[in-house]
Backbone as CSV, one residue per row, in Angstrom:
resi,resn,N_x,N_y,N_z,CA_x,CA_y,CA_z,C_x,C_y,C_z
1,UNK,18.697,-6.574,10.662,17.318,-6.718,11.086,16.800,-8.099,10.714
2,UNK,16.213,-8.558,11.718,15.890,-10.093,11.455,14.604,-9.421,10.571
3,UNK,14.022,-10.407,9.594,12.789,-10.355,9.120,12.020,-11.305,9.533
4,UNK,10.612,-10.978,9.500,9.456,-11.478,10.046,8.273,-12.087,9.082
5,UNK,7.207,-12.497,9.188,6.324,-12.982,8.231,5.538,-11.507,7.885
6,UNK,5.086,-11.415,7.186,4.040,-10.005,6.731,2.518,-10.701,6.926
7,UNK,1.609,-9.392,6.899,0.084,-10.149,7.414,-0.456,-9.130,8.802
8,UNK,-1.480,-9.325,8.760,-2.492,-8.464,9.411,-2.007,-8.919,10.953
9,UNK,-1.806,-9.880,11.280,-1.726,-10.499,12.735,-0.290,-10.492,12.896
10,UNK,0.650,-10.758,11.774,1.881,-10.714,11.890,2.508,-9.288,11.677
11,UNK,3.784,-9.844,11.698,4.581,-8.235,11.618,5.917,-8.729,10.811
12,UNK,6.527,-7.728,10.862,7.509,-8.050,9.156,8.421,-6.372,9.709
13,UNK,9.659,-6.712,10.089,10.997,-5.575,9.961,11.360,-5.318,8.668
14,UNK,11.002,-3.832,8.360,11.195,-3.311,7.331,12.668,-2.649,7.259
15,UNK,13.586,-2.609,6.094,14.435,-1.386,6.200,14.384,-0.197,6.072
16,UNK,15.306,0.606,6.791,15.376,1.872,6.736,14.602,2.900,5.429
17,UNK,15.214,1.986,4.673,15.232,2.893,3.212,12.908,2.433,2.520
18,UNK,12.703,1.421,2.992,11.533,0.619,2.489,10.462,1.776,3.723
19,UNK,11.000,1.819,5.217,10.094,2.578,6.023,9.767,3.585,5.397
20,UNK,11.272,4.312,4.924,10.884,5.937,4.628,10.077,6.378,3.607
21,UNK,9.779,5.185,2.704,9.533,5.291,1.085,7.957,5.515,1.632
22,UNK,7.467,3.995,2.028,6.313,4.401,2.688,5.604,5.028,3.296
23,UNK,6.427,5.579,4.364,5.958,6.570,5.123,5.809,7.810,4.600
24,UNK,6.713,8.374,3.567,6.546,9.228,2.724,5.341,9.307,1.581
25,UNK,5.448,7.875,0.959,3.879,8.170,0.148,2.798,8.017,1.323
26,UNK,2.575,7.481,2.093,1.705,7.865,3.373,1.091,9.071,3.316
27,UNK,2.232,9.829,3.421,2.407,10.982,4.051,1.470,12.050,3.228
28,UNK,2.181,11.740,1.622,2.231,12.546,0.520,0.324,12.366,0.034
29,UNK,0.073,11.017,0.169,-1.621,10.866,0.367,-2.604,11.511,1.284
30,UNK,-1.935,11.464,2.644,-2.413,12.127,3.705,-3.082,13.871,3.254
31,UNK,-2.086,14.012,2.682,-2.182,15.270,2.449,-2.745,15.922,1.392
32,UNK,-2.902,15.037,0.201,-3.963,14.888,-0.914,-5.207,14.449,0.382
33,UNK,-5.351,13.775,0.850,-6.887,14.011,1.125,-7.333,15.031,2.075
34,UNK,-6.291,15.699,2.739,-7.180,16.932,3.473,-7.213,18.130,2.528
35,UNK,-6.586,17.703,0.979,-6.407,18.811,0.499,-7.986,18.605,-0.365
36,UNK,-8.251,17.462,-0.455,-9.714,17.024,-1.397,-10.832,17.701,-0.063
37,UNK,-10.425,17.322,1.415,-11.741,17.782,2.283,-11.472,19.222,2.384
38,UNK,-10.685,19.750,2.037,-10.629,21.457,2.134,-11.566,21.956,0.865
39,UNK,-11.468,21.615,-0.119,-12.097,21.782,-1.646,-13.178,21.512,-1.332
40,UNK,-14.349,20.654,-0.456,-15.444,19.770,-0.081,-15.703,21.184,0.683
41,UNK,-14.832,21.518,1.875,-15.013,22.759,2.786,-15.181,24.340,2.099
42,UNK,-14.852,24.279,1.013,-14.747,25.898,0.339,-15.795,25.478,-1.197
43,UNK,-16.451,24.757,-1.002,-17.928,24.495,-2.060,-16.783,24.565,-3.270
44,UNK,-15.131,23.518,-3.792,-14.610,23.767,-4.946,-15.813,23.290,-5.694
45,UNK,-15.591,23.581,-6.897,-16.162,22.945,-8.208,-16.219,21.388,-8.482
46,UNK,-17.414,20.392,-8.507,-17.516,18.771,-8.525,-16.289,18.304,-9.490
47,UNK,-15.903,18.362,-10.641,-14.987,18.180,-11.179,-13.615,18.662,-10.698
48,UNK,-13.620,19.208,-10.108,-11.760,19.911,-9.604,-11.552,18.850,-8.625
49,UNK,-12.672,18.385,-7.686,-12.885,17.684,-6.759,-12.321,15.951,-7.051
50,UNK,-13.171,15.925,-8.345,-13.354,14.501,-8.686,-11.423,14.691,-9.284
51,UNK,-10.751,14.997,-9.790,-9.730,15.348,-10.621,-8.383,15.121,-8.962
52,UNK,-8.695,15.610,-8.216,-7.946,15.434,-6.921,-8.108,14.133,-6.217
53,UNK,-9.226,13.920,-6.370,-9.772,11.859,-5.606,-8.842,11.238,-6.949
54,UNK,-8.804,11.576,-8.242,-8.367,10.667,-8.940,-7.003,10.280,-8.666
55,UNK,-6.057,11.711,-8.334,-4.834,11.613,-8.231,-4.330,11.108,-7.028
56,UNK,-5.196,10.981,-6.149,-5.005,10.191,-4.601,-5.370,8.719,-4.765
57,UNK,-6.541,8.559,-5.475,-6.231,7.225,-5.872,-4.930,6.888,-6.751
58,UNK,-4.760,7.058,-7.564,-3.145,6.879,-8.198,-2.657,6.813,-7.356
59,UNK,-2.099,7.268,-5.975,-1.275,7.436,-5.060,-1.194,6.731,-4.329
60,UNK,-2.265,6.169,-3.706,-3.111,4.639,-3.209,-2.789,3.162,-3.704
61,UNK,-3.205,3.374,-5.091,-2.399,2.310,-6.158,-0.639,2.479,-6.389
62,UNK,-0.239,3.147,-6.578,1.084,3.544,-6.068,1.820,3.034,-5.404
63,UNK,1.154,2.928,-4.248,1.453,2.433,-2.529,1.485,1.125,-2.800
64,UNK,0.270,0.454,-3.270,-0.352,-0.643,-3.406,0.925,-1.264,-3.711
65,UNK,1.390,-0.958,-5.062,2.123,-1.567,-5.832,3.531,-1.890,-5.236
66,UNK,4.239,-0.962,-4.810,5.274,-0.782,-3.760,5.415,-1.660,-3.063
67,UNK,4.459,-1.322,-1.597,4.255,-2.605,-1.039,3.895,-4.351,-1.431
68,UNK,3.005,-4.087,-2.183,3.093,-5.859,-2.654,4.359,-6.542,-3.734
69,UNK,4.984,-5.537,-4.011,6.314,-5.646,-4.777,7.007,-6.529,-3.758
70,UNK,7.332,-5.339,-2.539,8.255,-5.274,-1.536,7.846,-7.402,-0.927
71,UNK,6.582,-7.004,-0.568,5.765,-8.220,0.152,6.607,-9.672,-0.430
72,UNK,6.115,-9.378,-2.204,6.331,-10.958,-2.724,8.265,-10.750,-2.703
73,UNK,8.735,-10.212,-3.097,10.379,-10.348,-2.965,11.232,-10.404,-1.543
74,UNK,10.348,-10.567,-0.338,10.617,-11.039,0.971,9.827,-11.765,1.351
75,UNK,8.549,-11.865,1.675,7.883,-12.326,2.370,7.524,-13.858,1.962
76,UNK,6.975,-13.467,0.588,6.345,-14.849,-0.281,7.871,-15.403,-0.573
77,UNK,8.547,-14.959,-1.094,10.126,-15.482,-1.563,10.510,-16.513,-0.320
78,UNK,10.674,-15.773,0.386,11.083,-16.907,1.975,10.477,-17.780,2.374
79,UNK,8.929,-17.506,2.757,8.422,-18.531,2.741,7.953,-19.805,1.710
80,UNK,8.076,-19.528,0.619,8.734,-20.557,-0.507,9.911,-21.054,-0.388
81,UNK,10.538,-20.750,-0.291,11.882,-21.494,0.215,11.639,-22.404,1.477
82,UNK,11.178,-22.147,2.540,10.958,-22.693,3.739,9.606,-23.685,3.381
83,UNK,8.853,-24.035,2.603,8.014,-24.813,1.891,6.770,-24.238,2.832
84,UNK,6.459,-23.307,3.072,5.023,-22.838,3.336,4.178,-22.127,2.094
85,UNK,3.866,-23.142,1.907,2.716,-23.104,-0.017,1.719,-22.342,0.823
86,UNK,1.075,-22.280,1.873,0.133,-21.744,2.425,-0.032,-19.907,2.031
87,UNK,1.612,-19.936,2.111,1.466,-18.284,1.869,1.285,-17.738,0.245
88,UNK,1.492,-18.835,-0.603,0.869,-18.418,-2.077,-0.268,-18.242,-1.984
89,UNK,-1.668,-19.076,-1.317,-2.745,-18.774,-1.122,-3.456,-17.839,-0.818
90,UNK,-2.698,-17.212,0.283,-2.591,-15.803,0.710,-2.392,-15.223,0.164
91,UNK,-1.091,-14.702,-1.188,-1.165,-13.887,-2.056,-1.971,-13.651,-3.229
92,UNK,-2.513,-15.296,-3.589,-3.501,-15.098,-4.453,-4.988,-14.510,-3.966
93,UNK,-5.382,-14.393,-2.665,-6.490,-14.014,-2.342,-6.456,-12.663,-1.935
94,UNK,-5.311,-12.270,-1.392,-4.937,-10.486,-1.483,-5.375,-10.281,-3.234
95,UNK,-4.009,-10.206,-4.157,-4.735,-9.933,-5.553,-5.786,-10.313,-5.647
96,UNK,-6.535,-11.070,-5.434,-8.189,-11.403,-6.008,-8.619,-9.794,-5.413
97,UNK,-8.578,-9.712,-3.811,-9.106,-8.241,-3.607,-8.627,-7.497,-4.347
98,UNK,-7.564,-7.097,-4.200,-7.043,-5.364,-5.033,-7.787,-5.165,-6.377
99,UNK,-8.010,-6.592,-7.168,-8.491,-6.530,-8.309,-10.044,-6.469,-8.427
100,UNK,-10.608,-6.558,-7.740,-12.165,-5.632,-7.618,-12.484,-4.960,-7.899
């Protein structure tokens, strides 16, 4: 699989094994949150509630981490090599967000 640049406008070929990981915590979030709007739907208890958002966030951050792992050990890696400093900029202004 050729690889690509990563980025909102761009696109980036993932492997097999990197799709499934993702798509699986995807998945595994997906399903923490209809399980938080079902609890919202059956009046659960505010705390059981808040205790389920927490663990989907973990899951979120999770993801987070994964992916920007994945990101800087292909994406930023290569294009450092190929002398596009432009894309450190880019990574430093992604982390500036996440860290909010």
């Amino acid at each position: 699989m050729e690889e690509q640049t990563c980025c909102c406008h761009k696109t980036k070929e993932r492997t097999e094994e990197e799709y499934k990981d993702l798509i699986h915590r995807l998945n595994r979030i997906e399903g923490q949150i209809r399980g938080i709007r079902g609890m919202v739907e059956k009046n659960a208890y505010c705390t059981d509630i808040l205790t389920q958002v927490q663990a989907a966030t973990a899951a979120l951050n999770s993801f987070n981490k994964v992916l920007l792992a994945n990101h800087i050990k292909t994406c930023v890696t290569r294009d450092i090599k190929e002398g596009k400093e432009e894309t450190v900029d880019e990574l430093v202004a992604v982390l500036q967000k996440l860290m909010k």
